[in-house]
KEMI-443746 format. One record per residue (C-alpha): residue number from 0; residue in three letters; chain; x negated, y, z negated. Coordinates in Angstrom, 3 decimals. Each point is the difference from the previous one (the first is absolute). Layout:
+-----+--------+--------+----------+----------+----------+
! num ! residu ! chaine !       xx !       yy !       zz !
+-----+--------+--------+----------+----------+----------+
! NUM !    ALA !      A !        X !        Y !        Z !
...
+-----+--------+--------+----------+----------+----------+
***
This chain:
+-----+--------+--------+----------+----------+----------+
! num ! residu ! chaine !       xx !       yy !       zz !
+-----+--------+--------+----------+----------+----------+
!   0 !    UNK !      A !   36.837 !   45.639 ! -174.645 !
!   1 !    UNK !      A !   -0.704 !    3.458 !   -0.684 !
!   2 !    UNK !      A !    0.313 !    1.733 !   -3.579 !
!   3 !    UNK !      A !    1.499 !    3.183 !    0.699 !
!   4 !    UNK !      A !   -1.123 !    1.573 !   -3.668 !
!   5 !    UNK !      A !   -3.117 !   -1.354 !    0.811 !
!   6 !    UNK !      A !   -0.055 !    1.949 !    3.717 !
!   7 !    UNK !      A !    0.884 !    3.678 !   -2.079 !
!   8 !    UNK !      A !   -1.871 !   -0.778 !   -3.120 !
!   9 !    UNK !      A !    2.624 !   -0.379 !   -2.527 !
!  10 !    UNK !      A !    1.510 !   -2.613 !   -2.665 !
!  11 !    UNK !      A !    3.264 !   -1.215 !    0.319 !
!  12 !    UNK !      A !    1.546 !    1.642 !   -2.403 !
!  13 !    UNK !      A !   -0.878 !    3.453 !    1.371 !
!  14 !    UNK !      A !    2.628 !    2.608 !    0.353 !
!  15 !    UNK !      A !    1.005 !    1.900 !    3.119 !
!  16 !    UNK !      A !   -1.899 !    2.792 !   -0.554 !
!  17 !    UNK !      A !   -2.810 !   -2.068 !   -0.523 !
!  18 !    UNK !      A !    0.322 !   -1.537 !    3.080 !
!  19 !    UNK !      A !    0.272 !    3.165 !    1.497 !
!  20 !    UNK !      A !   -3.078 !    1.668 !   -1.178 !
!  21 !    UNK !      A !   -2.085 !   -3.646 !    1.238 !
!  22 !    UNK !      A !    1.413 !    0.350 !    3.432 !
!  23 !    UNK !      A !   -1.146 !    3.335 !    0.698 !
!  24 !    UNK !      A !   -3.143 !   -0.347 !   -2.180 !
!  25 !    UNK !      A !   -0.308 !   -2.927 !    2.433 !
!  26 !    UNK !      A !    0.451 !    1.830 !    3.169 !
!  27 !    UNK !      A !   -2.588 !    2.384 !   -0.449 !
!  28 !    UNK !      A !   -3.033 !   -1.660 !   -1.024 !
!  29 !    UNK !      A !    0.880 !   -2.830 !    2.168 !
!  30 !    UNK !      A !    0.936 !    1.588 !    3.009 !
!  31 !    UNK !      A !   -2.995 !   -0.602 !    2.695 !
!  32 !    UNK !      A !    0.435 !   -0.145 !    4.172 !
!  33 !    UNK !      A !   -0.832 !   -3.115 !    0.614 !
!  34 !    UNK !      A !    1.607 !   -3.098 !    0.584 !
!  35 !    UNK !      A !   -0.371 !   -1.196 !   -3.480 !
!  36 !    UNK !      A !    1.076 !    2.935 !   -1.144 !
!  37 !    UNK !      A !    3.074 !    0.292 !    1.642 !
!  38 !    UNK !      A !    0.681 !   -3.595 !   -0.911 !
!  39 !    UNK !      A !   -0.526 !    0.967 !   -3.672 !
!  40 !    UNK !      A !    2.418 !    2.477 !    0.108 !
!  41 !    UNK !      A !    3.002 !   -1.995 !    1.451 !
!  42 !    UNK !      A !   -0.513 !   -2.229 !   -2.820 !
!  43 !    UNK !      A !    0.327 !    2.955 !   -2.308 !
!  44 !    UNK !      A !    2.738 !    1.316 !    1.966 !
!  45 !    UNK !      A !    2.012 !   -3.297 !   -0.292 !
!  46 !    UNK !      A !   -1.171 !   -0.560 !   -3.455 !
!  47 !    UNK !      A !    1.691 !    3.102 !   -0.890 !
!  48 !    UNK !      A !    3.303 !   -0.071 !    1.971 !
!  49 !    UNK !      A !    0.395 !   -3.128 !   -1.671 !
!  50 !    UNK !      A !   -0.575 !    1.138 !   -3.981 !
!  51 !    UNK !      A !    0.936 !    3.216 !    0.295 !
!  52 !    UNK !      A !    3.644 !   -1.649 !    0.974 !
!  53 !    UNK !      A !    2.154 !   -1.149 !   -3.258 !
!  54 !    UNK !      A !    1.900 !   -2.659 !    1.803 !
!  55 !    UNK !      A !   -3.216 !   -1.091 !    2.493 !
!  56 !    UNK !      A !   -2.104 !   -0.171 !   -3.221 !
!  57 !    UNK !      A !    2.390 !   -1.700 !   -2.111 !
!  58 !    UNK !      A !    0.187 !   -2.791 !    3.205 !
!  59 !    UNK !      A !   -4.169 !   -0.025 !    0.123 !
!  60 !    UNK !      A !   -0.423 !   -0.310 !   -3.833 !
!  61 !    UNK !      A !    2.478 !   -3.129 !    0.311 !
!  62 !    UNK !      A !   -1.557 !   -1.689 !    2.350 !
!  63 !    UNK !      A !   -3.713 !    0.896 !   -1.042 !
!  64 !    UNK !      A !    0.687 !   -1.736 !   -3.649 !
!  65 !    UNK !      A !    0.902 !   -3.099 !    1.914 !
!  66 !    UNK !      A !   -3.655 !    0.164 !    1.397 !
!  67 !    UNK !      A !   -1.550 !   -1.301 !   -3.443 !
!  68 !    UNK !      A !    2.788 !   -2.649 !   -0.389 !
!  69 !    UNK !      A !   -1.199 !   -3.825 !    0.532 !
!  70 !    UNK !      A !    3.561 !   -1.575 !    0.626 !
!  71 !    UNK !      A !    0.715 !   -3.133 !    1.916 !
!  72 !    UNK !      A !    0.599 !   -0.131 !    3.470 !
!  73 !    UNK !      A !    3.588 !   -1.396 !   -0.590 !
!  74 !    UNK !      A !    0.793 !    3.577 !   -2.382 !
!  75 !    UNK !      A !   -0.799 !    2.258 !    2.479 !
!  76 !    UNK !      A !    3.192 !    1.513 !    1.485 !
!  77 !    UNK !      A !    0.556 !   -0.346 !    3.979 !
!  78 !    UNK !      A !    0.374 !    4.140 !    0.049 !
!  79 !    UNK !      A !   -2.725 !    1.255 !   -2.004 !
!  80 !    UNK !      A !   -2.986 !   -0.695 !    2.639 !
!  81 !    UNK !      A !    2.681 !    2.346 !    1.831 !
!  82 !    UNK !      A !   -0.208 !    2.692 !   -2.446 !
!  83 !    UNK !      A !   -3.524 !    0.144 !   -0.087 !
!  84 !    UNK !      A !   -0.056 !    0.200 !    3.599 !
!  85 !    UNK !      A !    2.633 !    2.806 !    0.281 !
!  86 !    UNK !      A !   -2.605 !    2.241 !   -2.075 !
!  87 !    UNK !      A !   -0.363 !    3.347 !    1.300 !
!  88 !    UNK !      A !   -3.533 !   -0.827 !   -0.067 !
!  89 !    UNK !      A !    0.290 !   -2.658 !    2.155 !
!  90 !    UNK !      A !    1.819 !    1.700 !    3.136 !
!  91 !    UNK !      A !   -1.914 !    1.262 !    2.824 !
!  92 !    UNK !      A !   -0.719 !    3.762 !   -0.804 !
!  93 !    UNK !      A !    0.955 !    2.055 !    3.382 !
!  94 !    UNK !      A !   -2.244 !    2.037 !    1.925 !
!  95 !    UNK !      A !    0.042 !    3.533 !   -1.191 !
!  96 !    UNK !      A !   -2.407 !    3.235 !   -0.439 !
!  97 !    UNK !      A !   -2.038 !   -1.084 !   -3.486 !
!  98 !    UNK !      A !    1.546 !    3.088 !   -1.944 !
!  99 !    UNK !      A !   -3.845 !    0.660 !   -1.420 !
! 100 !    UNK !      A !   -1.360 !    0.110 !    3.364 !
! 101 !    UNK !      A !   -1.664 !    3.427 !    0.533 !
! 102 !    UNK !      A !    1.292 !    2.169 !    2.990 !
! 103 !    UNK !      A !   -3.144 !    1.739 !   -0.036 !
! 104 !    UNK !      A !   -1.574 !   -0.169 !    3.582 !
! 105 !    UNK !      A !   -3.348 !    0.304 !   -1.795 !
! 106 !    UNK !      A !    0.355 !   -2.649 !   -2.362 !
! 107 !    UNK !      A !    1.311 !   -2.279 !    2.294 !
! 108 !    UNK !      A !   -2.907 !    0.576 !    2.695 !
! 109 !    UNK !      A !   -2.903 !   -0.358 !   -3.331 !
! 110 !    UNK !      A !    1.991 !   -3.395 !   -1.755 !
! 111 !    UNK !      A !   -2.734 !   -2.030 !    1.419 !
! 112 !    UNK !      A !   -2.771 !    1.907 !   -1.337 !
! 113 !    UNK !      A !   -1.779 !   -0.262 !   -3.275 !
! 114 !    UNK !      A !    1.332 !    1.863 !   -2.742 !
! 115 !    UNK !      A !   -3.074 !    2.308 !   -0.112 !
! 116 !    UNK !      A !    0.703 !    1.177 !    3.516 !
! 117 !    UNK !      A !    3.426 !    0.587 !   -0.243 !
! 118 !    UNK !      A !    0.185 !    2.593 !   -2.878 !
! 119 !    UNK !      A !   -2.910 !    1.533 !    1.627 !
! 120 !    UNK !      A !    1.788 !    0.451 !    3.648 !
! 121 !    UNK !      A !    3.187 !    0.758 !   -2.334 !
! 122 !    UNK !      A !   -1.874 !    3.285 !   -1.372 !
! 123 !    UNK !      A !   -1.402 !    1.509 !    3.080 !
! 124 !    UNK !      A !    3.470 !   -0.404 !    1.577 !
! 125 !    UNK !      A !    1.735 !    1.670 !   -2.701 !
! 126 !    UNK !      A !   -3.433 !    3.074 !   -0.692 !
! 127 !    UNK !      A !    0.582 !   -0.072 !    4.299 !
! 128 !    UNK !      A !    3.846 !    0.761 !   -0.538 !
! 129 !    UNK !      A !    0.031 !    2.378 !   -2.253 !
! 130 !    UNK !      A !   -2.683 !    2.276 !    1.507 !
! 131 !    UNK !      A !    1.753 !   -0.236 !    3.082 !
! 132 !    UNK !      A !    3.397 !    0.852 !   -1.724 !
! 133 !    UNK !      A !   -1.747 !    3.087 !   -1.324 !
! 134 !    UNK !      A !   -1.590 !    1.126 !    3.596 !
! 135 !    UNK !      A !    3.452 !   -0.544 !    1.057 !
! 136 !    UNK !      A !    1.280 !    1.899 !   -2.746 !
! 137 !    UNK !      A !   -2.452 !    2.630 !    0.268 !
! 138 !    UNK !      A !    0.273 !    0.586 !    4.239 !
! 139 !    UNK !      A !    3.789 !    0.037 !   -0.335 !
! 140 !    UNK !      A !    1.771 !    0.980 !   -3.095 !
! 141 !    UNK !      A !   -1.814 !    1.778 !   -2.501 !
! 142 !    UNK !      A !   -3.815 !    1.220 !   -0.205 !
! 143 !    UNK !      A !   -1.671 !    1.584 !   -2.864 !
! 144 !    UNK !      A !   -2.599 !    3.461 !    0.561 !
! 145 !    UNK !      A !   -2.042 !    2.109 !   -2.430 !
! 146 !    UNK !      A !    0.333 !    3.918 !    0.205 !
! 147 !    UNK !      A !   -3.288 !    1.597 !    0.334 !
! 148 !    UNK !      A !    0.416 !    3.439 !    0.588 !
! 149 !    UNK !      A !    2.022 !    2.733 !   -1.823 !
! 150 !    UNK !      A !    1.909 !    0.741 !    3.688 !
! 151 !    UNK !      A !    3.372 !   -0.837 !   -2.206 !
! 152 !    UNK !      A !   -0.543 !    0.912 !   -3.173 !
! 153 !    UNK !      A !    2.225 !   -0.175 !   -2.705 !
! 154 !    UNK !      A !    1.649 !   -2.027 !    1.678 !
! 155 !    UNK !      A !   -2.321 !   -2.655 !    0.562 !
! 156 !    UNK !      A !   -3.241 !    0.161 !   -2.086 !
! 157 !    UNK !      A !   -3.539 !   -0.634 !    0.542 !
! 158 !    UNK !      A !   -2.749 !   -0.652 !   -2.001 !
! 159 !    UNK !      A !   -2.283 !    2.984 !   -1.576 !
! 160 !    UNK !      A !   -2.782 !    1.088 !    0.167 !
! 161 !    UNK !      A !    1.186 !    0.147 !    3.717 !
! 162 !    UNK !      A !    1.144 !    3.108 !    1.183 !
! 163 !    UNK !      A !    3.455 !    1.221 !   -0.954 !
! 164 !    UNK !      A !    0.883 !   -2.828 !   -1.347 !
! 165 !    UNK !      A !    1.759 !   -0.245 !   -3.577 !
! 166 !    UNK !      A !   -0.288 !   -3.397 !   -1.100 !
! 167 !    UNK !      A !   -2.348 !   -2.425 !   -1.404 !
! 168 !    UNK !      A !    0.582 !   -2.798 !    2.339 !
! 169 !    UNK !      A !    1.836 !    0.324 !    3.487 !
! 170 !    UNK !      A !    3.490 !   -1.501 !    0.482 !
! 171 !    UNK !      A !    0.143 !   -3.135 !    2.117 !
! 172 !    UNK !      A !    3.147 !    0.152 !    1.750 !
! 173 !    UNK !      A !    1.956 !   -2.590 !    2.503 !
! 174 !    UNK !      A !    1.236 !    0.853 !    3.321 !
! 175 !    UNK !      A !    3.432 !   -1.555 !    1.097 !
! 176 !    UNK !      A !   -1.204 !   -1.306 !    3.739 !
! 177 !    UNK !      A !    3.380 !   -1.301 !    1.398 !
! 178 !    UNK !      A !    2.325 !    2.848 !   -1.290 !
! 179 !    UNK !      A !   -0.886 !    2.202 !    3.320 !
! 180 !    UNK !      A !    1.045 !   -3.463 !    2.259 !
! 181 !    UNK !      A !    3.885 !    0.708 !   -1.409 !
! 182 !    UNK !      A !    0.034 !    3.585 !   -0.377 !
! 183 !    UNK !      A !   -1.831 !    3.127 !    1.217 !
! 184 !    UNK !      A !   -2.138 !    2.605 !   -1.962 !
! 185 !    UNK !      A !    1.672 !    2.289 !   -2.220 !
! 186 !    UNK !      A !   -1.699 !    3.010 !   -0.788 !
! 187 !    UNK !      A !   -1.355 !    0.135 !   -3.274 !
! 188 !    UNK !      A !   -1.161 !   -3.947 !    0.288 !
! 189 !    UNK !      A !   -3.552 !   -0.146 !   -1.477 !
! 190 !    UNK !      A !   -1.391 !   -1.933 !    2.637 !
! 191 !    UNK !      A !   -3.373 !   -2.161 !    0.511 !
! 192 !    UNK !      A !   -1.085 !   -0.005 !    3.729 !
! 193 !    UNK !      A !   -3.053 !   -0.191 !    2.451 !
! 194 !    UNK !      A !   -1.392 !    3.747 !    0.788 !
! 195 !    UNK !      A !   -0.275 !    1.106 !    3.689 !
! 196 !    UNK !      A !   -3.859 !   -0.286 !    0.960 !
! 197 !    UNK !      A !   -0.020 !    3.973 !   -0.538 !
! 198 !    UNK !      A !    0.184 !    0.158 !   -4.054 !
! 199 !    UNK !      A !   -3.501 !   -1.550 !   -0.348 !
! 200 !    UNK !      A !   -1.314 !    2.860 !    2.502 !
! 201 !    UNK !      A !    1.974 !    2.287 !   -2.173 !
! 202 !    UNK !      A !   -0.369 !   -1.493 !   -3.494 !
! 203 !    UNK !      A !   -3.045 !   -1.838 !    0.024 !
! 204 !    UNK !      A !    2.161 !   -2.981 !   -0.935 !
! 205 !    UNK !      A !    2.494 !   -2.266 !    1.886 !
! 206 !    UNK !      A !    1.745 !   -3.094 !   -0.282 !
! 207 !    UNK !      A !    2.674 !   -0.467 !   -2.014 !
! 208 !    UNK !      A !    1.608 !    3.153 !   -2.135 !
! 209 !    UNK !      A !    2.914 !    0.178 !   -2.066 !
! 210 !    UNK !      A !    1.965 !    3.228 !    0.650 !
! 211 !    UNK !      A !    3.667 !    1.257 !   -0.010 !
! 212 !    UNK !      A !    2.767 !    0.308 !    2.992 !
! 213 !    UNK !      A !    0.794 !    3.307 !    0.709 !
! 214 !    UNK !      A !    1.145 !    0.427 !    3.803 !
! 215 !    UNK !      A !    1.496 !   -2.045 !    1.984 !
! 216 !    UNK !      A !    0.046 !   -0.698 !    3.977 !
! 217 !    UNK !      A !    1.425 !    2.812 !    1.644 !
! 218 !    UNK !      A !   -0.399 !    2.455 !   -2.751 !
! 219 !    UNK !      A !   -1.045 !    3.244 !   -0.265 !
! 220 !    UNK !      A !   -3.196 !    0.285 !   -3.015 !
! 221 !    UNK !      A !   -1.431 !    3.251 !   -1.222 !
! 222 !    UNK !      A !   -1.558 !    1.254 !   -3.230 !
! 223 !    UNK !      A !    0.187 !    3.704 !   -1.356 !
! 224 !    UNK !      A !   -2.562 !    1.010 !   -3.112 !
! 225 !    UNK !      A !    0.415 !   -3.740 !   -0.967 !
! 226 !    UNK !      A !    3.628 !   -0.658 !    0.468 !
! 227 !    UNK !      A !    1.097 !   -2.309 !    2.301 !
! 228 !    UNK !      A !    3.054 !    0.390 !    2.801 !
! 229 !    UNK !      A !    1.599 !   -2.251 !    2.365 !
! 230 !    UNK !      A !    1.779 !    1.249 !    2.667 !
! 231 !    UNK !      A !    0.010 !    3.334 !   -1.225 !
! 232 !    UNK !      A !    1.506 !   -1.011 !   -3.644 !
! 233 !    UNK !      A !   -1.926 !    0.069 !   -3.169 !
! 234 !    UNK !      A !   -1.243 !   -3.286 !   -1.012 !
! 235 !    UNK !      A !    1.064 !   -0.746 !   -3.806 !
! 236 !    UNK !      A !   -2.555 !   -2.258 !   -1.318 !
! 237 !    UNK !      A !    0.365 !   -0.667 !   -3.828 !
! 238 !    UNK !      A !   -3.223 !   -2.614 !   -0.439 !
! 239 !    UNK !      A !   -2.473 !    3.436 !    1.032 !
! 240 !    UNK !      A !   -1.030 !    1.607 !   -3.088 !
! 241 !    UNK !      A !   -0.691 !    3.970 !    0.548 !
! 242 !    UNK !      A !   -3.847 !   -0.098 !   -1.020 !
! 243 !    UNK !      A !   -0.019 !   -2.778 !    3.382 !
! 244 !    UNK !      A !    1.319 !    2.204 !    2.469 !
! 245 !    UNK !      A !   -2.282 !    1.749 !    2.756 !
! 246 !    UNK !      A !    1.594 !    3.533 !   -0.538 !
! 247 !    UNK !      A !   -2.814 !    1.321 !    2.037 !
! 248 !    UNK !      A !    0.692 !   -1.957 !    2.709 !
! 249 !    UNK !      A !    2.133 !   -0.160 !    3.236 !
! 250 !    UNK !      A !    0.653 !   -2.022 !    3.080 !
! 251 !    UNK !      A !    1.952 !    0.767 !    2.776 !
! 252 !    UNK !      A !    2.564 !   -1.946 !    0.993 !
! 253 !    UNK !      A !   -0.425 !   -3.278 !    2.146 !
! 254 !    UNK !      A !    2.769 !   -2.585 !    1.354 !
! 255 !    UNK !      A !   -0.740 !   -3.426 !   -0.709 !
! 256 !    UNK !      A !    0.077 !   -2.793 !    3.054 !
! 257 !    UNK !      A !    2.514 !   -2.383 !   -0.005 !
! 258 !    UNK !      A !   -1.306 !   -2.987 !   -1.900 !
! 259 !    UNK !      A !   -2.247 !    1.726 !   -1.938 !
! 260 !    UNK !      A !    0.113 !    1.158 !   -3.802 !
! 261 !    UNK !      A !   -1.613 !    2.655 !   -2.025 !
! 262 !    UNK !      A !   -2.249 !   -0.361 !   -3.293 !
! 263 !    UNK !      A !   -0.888 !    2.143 !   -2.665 !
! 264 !    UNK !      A !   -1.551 !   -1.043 !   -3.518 !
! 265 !    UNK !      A !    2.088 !    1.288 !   -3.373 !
! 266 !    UNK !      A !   -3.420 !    1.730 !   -0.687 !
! 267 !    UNK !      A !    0.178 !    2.638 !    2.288 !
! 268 !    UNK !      A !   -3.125 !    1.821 !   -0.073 !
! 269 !    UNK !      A !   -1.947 !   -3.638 !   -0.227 !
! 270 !    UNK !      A !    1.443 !   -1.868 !    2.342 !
! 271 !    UNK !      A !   -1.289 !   -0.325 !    3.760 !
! 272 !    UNK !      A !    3.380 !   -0.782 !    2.018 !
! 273 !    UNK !      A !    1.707 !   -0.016 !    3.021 !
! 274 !    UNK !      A !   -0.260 !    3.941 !   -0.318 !
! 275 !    UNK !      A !   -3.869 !   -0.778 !    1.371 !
! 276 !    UNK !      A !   -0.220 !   -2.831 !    1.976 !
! 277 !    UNK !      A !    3.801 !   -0.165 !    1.333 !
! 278 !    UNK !      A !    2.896 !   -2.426 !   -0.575 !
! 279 !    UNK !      A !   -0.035 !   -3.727 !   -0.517 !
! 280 !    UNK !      A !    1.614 !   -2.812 !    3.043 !
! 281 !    UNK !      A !    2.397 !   -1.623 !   -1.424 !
! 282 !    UNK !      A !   -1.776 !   -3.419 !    0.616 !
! 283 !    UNK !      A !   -2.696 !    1.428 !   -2.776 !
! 284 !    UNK !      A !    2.607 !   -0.548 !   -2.557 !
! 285 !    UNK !      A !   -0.529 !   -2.806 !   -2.185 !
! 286 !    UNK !      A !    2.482 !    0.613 !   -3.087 !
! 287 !    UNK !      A !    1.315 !    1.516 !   -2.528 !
! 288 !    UNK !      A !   -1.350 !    0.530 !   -3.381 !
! 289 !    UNK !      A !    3.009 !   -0.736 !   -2.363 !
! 290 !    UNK !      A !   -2.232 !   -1.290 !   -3.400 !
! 291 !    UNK !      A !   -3.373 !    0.847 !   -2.379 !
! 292 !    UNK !      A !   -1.108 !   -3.071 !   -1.405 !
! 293 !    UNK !      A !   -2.972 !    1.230 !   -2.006 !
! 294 !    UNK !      A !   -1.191 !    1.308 !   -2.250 !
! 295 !    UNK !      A !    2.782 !   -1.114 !   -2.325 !
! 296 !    UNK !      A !    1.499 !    3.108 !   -1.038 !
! 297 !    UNK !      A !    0.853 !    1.241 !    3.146 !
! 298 !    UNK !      A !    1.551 !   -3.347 !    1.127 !
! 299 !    UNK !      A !    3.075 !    0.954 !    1.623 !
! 300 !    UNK !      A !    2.137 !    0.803 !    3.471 !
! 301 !    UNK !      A !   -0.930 !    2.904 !    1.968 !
+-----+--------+--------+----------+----------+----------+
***
């Protein structure tokens, strides 16, 4: 017959916390997908339900000190073979999900393979997650860029010795990219978005700019010695300082298609915008800048 202390590892005497502690010690260095293993840990299983029970233990201690008795067949008592047989350990344990059997698919699918193998699959699945997760993260939610040019200066910096810019390193910023799938563009959104194929014609550069929102579809645009209107009234733009206005300069004034929006940079006499090579489709849009990240004193929301 089976010693239950024996199965968890303990004396007799121990106490319930004891008992405790030896099950679950137990369970996890003994706990192995395999047939044996499983088998170990139903013995554990019962062995506990059995100790860890005042009234079941009291009923197992009684009838295991009658295991080291030699009596005579004529002093045993009729119901005491009966006792021993009504043991919890004794009773057929019922089918039922082993409650340290992992739910992992991966786990389950690599039980049969050598130890080696399986923390080895076990790290390129999770290094294969998580770079996925961050592609995912990246493409959909949020995306981080570097400024490079002093187009929106102060308000975003760049890194000297370039030109006009005012800091020592350039802000990294991150772009909101699913804002604009529950709400349109508000004017005044510092937005990150794919030029129209003109701006590299017209700047030398192309790609992907940072700039502000300052028309919208259907709008009138003009600018007059550096101040801006739409639709005949005077834009009031508080994030231009006066040394970054073009006073000199002046367009005239130009309606913006439906579904298109127009850009202009914070740096005003720096900044090649939708003043030169036109507005931007809306489908160009890929988010909102709402963050710097770095450098660390300029961490904050935009």
């Amino acid at each position: 017959m089976t010693d239950l202390y024996a199965t968890l590892g303990v004396s007799p005497g121990a106490s319930e916390e004891e008992i405790r502690s030896a099950y679950h010690s137990r369970l996890r260095f003994d706990a192995v997908e395999t047939p044996e293993g499983n088998q170990r840990m139903r013995e554990l299983r019962e062995a506990y339900e059995v100790l860890s029970d005042p009234e079941k233990r009291r009923s197992y201690d009684a009838a295991r000190d009658g295991w080291g008795q030699v009596t005579e067949p004529a002093t045993v008592t009729e119901h005491e073979p009966d006792r021993i047989e009504e043991a919890p350990f004794e009773e057929p344990v019922p089918v039922e999900p082993e409650p340290h059997r992992s739910y992992n698919p991966i786990t389950r699918a690599t039980s049969g393979l050598p130890r080696g193998w399986r923390v080895a699959i076990d790290w390129v699945v999770t290094i294969v997650g998580a770079i996925a997760i961050v592609l995912a993260i990246k493409a959909w939610v949020v995306n981080p860029y570097r400024i490079p040019s002093s187009s929106m200066e102060p308000t975003l910096h760049c890194a000297r010795p370039g030109s006009g810019c005012e800091a020592r390193f350039s802000d990294r910023v991150l772009a909101n990219r699913f804002i604009y799938h529950f709400r349109k563009p508000h004017r005044g959104d510092i937005i990150v978005f794919k030029t129209p194929p003109l701006a590299e014609e017209k700047c030398g550069a192309g790609g992907t700019f940072v700039k502000r929102l300052i028309a919208l579809p259907g709008e009138t645009w003009q600018e007059k010695n550096g101040f801006i209107y739409i639709d005949g009234k005077k834009l009031i733009e508080p994030y231009i300082k006066p040394g970054r206005r073009d006073t000199g300069t002046s367009y005239p004034a130009r309606k913006i298609p439906d579904g298109e929006y127009f850009m202009m940079g914070d740096n005003r006499s720096q900044s090649c915008d939708s003043r030169e090579w036109g507005p931007v489709p809306r489908k160009n849009l890929i988010g909102e800048v709402f963050a710097v990240y770095w450098p660390p004193n300029r961490i904050g929301f935009r």
